[in-house]
C-alpha positions in Angstrom: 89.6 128.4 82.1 87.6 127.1 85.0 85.8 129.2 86.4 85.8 128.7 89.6 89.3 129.8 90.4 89.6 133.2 91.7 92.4 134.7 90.1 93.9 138.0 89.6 93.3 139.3 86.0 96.7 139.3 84.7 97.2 135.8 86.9 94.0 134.5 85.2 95.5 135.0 81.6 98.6 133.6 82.4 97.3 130.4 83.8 94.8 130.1 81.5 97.6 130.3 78.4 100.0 127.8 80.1 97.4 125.1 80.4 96.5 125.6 76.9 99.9 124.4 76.1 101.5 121.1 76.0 103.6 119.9 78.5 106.8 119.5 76.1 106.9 123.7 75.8 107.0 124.4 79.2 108.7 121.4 81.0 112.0 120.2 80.4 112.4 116.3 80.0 116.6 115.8 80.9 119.1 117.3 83.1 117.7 117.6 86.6 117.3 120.7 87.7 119.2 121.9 91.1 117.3 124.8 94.1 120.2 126.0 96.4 117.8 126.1 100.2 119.8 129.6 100.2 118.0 130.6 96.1 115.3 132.9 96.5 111.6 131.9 96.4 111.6 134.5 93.2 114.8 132.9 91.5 113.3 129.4 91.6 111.7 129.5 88.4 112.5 126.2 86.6 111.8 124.6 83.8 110.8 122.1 85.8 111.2 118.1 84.0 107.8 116.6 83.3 109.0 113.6 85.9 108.5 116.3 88.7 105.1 118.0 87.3 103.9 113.9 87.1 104.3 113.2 90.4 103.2 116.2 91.8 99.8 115.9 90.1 99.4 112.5 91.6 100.5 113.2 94.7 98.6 116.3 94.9 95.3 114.4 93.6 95.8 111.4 96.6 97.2 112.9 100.6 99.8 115.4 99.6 99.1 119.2 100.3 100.1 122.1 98.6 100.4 126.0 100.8 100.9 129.4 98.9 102.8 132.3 100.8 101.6 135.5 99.8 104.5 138.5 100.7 107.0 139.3 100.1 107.2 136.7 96.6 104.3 134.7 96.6 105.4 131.1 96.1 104.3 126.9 96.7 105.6 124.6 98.3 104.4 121.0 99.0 104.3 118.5 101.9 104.4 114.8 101.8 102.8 112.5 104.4 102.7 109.0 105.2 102.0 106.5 108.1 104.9 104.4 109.2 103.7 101.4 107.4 104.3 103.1 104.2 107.9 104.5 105.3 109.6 103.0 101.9 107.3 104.6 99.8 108.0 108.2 101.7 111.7 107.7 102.1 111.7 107.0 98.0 109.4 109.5 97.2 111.4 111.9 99.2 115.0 110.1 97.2 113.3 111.2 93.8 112.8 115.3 94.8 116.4 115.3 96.6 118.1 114.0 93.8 116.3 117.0 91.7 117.0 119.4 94.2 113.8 120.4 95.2 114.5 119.7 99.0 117.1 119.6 101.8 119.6 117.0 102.8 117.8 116.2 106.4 115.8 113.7 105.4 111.9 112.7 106.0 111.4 113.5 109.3 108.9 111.2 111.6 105.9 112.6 113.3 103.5 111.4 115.9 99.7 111.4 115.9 97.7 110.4 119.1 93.9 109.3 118.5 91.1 108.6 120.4 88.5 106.0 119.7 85.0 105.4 120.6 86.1 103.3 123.7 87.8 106.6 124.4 91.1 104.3 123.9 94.0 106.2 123.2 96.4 104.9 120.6 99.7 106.6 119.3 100.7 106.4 115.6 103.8 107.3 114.0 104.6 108.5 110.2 107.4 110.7 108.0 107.0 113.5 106.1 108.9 116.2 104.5 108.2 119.5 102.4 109.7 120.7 99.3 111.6 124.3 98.7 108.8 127.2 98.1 109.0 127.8 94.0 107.0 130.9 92.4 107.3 129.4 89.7 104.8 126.5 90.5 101.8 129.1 91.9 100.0 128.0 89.2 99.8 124.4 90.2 98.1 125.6 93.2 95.7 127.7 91.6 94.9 124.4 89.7 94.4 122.0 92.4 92.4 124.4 95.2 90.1 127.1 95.4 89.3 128.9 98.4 91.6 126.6 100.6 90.2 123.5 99.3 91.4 121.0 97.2 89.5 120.5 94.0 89.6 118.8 90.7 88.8 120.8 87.6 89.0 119.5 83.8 92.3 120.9 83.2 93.8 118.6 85.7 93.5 115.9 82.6 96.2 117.2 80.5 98.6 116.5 83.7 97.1 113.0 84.6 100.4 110.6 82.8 100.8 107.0 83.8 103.8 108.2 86.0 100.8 110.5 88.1 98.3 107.7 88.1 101.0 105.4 89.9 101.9 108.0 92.5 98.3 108.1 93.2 98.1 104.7 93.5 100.9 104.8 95.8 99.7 107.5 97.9 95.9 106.9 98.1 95.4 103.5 97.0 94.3 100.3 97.5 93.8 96.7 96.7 90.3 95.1 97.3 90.7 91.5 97.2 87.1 90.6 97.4 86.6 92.3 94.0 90.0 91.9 92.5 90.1 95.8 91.5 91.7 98.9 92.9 90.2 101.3 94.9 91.0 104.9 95.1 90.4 106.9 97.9 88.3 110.2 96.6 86.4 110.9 99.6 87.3 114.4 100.0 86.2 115.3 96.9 82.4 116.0 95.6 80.9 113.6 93.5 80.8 115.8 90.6 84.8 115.8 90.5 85.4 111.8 91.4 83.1 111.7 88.0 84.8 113.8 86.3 88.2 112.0 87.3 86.4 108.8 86.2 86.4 110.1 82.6 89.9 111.2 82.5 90.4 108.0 83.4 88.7 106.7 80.4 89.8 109.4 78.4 93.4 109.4 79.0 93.9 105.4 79.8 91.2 103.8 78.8 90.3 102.2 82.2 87.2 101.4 83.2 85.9 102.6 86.9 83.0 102.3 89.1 81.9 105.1 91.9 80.3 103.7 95.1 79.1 105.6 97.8 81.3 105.1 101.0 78.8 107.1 103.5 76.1 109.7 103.2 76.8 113.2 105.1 75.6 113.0 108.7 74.9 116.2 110.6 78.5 117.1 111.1 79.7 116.4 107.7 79.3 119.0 104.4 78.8 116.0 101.8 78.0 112.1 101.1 81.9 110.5 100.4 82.7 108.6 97.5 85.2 106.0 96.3 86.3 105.4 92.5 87.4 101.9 91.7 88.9 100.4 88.3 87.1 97.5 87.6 89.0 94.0 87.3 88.4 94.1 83.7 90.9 97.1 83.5 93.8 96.0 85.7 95.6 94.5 83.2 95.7 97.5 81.7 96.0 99.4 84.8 99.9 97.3 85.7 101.1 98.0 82.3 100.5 101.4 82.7 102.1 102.0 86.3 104.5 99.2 86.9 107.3 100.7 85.5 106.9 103.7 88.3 106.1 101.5 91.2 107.5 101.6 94.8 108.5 97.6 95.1 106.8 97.6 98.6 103.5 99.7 97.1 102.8 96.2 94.6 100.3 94.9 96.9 98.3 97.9 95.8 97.4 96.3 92.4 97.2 92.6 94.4 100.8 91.7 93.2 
């Protein structure tokens, strides 16, 4: 188990035993599952379809977010955010957990976010999101992805990491670098000891090659240097085969299609 989670005993075994096993003994792969808003945080206890854990791995890994209640159940729930230029791409990523039942009827709803630049310019920008129902039963996809409040990415992650996760990813944090024909993913929050290790999964798992550059060394203000991970060109034929079959039509350009 990695050891930097900070889990209670009992907690800790548990977790650790489920990620020992494969996904087909605890995730179901037919007949969606249904979450009443009225259910209980407690009730909601899947199986969940490996569709759902897919995407929420890739999501989780590029913007999405992930909160834990603690009393009087202790439960997850997840929130998905995008700018308005990437409104399909929200609008279908909230479609796929609606139809599963994993969130309300009201739709993404938009938001607004006012910015100042160095010209002390004001400019106002405008994006959806939505959240998904609070499940006890996926606690332990938190404890996976943060520790201490912080998103982090630890070697268990890999057994998660399907082609279906690697194209939400793509989707969510992603993007197409035309001078060097290759895609770029957006890892900056992460340290540079974790954007390696998600380079070898990469290998690993797909068999894509990547690259790490350095997109800015910490300043004063700033805890650590930020880095990008790229799959070189070599690999993006690869790369489409793998994630083609789970992209957004409008998220294309992201693989320069």
């Amino acid at each position: 188990m990695y050891s930097r989670h900070k889990l209670p005993t009992n907690r800790l075994v548990v977790l650790h035993q489920l990620l020992l096993l494969p996904l087909s003994v605890y995730f179901k792969h037919s007949n969606s599952r249904q979450f009443h808003i009225r259910t209980q945080t407690s009730k909601r206890v899947g199986p969940h379809n490996s569709d759902v854990i897919s995407v929420l791995v890739g999501c989780l890994l590029g913007d999405a977010y992930s909160t834990k209640s603690k009393s009087p159940v202790p439960g997850t729930s997840f929130r998905f955010k995008q700018s308005g230029r990437h409104k399909d791409y929200l609008f279908s990523l909230y479609d796929f957990f609606y139809n599963r039942g994993y969130c309300t009827n009201s739709g993404p709803r938009q938001y607004k976010t006012i910015l100042i630049n160095s010209s002390n310019v004001k400019k106002t920008h405008y994006g959806y999101e939505f959240d998904l129902f609070t499940f006890s039963s996926l606690n332990w996809l938190f404890d996976l992805f943060y520790v201490n409040g912080i998103k982090t990415i630890s070697p268990e992650i890999s057994q998660y990491l399907t082609p279906m996760s690697l194209a939400y990813l793509i989707m969510d944090d992603g993007g197409w670098v035309s001078g060097s024909k290759s895609v770029r993913i957006a890892t900056n929050n992460f340290t540079l000891q974790e954007v390696q290790l998600l380079r070898d999964i990469f290998k690993t798992n797909f068999d894509l090659d990547c690259t790490i550059q350095l997109l800015s060394k910490c300043k004063a203000n700033s805890p650590k240097d930020k880095y990008s991970l790229y799959i070189k060109v070599a690999s993006l034929p690869r790369l489409r085969e793998l994630v083609l079959p789970y992209m957004v039509p409008s998220m294309k350009y992201k693989l320069g299609l």
